[in-house]
C-alpha positions, -999 to +999 in steps of 0.1 A: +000+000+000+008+035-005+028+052+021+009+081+017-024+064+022-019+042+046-009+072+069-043+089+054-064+062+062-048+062+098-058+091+098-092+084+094-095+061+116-083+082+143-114+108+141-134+083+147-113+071+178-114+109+184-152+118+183-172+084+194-164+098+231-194+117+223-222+092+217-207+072+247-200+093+270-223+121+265-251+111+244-254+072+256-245+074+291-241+106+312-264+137+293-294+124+294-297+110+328-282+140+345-301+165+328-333+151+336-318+154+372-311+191+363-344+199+353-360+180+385-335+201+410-354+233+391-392+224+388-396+194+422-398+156+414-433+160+407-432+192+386-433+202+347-407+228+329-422+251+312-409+268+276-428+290+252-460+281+271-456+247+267-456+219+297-430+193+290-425+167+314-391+163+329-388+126+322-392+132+278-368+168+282-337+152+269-355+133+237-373+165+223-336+178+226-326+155+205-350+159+180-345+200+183-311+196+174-318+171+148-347+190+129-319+220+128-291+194+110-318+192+087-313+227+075-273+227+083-259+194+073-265+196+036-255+229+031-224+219+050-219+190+026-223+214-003-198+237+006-170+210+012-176+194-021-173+231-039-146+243-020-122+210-016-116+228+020-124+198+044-095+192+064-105+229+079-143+222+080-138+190+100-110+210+120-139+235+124-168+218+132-151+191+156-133+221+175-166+238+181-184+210+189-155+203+216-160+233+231-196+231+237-191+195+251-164+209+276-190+237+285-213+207+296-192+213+332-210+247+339-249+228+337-256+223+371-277+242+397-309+240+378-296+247+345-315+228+321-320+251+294-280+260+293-279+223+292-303+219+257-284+250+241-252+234+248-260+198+235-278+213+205-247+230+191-230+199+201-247+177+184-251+202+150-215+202+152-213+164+158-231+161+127-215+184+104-179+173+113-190+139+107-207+149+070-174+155+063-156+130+080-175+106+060-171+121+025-129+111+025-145+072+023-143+066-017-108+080-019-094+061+009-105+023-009-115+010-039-155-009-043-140-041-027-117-025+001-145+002+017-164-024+037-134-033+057-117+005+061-154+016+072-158-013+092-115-007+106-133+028+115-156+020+136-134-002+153-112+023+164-140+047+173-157+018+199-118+014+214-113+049+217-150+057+233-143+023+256-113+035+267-125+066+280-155+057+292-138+027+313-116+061+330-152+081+336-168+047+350-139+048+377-144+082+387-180+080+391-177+051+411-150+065+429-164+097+435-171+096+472-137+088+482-126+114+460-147+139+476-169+145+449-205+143+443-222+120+418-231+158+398-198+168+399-185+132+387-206+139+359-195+171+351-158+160+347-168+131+328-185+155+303-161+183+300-131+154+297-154+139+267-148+174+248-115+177+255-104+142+244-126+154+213-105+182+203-076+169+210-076+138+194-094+156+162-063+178+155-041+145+153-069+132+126-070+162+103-034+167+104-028+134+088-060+137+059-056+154+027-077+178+007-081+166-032-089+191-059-128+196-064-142+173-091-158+184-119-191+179-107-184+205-081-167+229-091-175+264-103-193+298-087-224+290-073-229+294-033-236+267-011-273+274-013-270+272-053-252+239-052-273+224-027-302+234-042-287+216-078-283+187-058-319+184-049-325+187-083-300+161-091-313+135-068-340+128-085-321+114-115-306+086-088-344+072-073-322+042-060-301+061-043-330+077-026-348+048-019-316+038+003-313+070+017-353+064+029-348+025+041-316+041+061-335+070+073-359+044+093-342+014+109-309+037+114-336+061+134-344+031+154-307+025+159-295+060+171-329+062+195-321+029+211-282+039+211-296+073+231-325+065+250-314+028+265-299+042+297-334+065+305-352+032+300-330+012+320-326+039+347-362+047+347-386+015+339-359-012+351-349+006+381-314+001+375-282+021+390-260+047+368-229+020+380-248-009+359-258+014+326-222+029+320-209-007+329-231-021+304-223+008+279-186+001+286-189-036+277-209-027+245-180-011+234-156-037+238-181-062+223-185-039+189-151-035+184-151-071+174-186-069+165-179-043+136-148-066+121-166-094+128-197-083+101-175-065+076-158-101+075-190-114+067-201-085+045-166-100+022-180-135+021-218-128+020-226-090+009-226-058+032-266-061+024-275-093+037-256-087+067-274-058+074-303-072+068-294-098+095-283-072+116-320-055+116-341-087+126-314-092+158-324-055+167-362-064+163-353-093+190-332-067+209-365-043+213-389-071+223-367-088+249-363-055+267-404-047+265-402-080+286-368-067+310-377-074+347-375-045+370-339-048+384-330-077+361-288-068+358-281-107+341-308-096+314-301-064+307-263-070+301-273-100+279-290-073+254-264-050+262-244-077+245-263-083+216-267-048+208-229-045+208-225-074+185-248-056+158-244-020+165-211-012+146-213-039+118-250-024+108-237+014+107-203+001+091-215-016+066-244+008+056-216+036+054-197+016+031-231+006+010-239+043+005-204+053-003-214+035-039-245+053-048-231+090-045-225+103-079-182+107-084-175+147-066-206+149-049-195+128-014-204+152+011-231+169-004-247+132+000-232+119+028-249+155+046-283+138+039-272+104+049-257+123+084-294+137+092-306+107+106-271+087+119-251+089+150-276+101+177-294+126+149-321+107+146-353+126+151-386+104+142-378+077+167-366+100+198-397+120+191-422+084+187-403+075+219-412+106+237-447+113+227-456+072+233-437+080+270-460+109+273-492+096+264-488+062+280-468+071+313-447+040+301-414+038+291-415-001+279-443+008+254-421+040+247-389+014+236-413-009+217-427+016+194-396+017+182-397-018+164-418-002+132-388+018+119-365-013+118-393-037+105-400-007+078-361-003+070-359-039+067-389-044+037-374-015+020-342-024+021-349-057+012-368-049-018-336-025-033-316-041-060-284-033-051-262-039-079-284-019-105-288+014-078-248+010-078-249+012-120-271+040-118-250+062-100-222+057-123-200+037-101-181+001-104-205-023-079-182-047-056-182-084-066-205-088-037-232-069-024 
């Protein structure tokens, strides 16, 4: 292999080692918990917040968050895709974006003494940042391997991201459970733990974009228009690939239902299964270390059988995932690890390999523009199925009907995905398919 990119593709790597502290740390574990403790130390255990004239309770606060934040990538991410794809400049946009996004993590220290709206304005430009960083994170994919190689350097990727996210998190697991020794409160264990997630971010983000390398704009890029003029071609333009689109819709659903059980599974398991903040971030701790083999594991398979069957496997052992924990007993640690488990055998390989899958539908020079529509609903962007899980929380008063609403969007992204011929979508877009798909 090339000298040159072997070093860019460890570079690659490393951003994801760099930013999964984010969606373990922040997003999975600590955020969400804590700052439905914020926003009880403001209204009373038994009390509302109130916004705009609106009564939310405390308990669905951090899922219409998420789908805030979400609905506003809707509006960014594109655009941000658009821009990187006309101006070639993304080793400063992901400098950019991840920096910010950092920041705002590492501001997470300062949300305590009832400060739960400092807390949503923080994690919003978080996440929007989060997003946007990763847009163009992803768009480097189909110059770092050719149709046959991508499943394994997407799959490589992940890897690193679930070592570098378990590594940390294993460090913020000792000081929480450490944290009366150490003189601390549980809050202000949590505080560290979030601050040190942005830092590690930032830190480790610099390393990845000094080793990636800009390429001169395609053809299919270049010339004067303005991000909005682009993007707005683009739309235009997607409507010439319906294949592509019809991926884009199956990914949209069964990836919403993986980012929403990614986000929401330690509020359900703290709330409805009655279980300690110890237990979740163990649990979350050992789903890393599962995935890591998980993710080689399935883009081993993907080589032998096709990325698409194995996601397709992938999505019925999720559908088992959501009805085993309608069933979880209250307290029930043995169970609850044993889907913890699971989940980390599936969860990379399924976001891996659908990566690498859409990396071969994107018409050549248009990467990030597509990858910014592929980024609105992955990663803990999801918006339909933290907003399904909230409203069902709200009207039933039950969060195990709230996590097995959730099974529609996988069963939905399964028949559509199921139904796509692969190898013809890949054609269409003007691309070489991989001698298995």
């Amino acid at each position: 292999m090339d000298p040159a990119l072997r070093r860019e593709r460890f570079g690659w790597y490393s951003y994801d080692w760099a930013m999964s502290v984010f969606n373990t740390s922040v997003t999975t574990v600590f955020f969400g918990p804590y700052l439905k403790e914020v926003a009880d130390e403001a209204v009373g255990e038994d009390g509302d917040l109130r916004l705009l004239g609106l009564t939310v309770p405390t308990g669905s606060w951090f899922s219409y968050v998420l789908s805030v934040s979400v609905v506003l990538q809707v509006l960014v991410l594109p655009l941000t895709g658009a821009v990187a794809d006309r101006t070639g400049r993304k080793r400063e946009m992901l400098a950019g974006f991840a920096l910010l996004g950092a920041l705002a993590t590492t501001g997470m220290f300062f949300v305590a003494d009832g400060r739960w709206l400092l807390g949503a304005v923080l994690f919003v430009l978080a996440n929007i940042s989060f997003g946007a960083a990763t847009v163009v994170y992803y768009s480097w994919l189909p110059d770092l391997g050719g149709p046959d190689e991508r499943d394994a350097v997407s799959s490589r990727g992940w890897a690193f991201g679930y070592v570098g996210g378990a590594l940390l998190l294993a460090v913020h697991l000792g000081l929480f459970l450490s944290a009366e020794s150490l003189g601390l409160t549980e809050g202000q264990a949590v505080r560290i733990c979030l601050a040190t997630a942005g830092l590690w971010w930032g830190t480790f983000a610099v390393f990845a974009v000094l080793r990636l390398r800009d390429r001169p704009v395609r053809e299919a890029s270049s010339g004067s228009a303005s991000g909005f003029r682009q993007l707005a071609a683009t739309l235009r333009g997607m409507r010439a690939f319906p294949l592509t689109l019809w991926f884009l819709g199956a990914y949209l659903l069964f990836n919403d239902g993986v980012q929403t059980v990614i986000s929401l599974s330690t509020t359900y398991a703290s709330e409805e299964v009655d279980l300690g903040q110890d237990v979740l971030t163990g649990a979350i701790l050992m789903v890393q270390v599962v995935a890591i083999g998980g993710a080689l594991g399935l883009g081993r398979l993907a080589a032998r059988y096709g990325a698409k069957r194995v996601v397709l496997g992938a999505l019925v052992a999720w559908i088992g995932v959501l009805l085993a924990a309608f069933s979880l007993q209250t307290g029930a640690v043995a169970q609850f690890y044993a889907l913890a488990a699971v989940i980390g055998l599936v969860q990379g390989g399924t976001q891996a390999l659908s990566r690498s899958l859409f990396s071969h539908l994107i018409p050549a020079g248009r990467e990030a523009e597509y990858y910014g529509f592929y980024e609105i609903s992955d990663r803990g962007t999801s918006w339909l199925g933290p907003l399904a899980f909230g409203l069902t929380y709200q009207l039933t008063d039950s969060y195990r009907y709230a996590i097995v609403s959730l099974v529609v969007f996988f069963v939905a992204g399964f028949v559509l995905l199921a139904l796509l011929p692969m190898r013809r979508a890949v054609l269409e877009a003007g691309n070489t398919p991989p001698e298995r798909l």
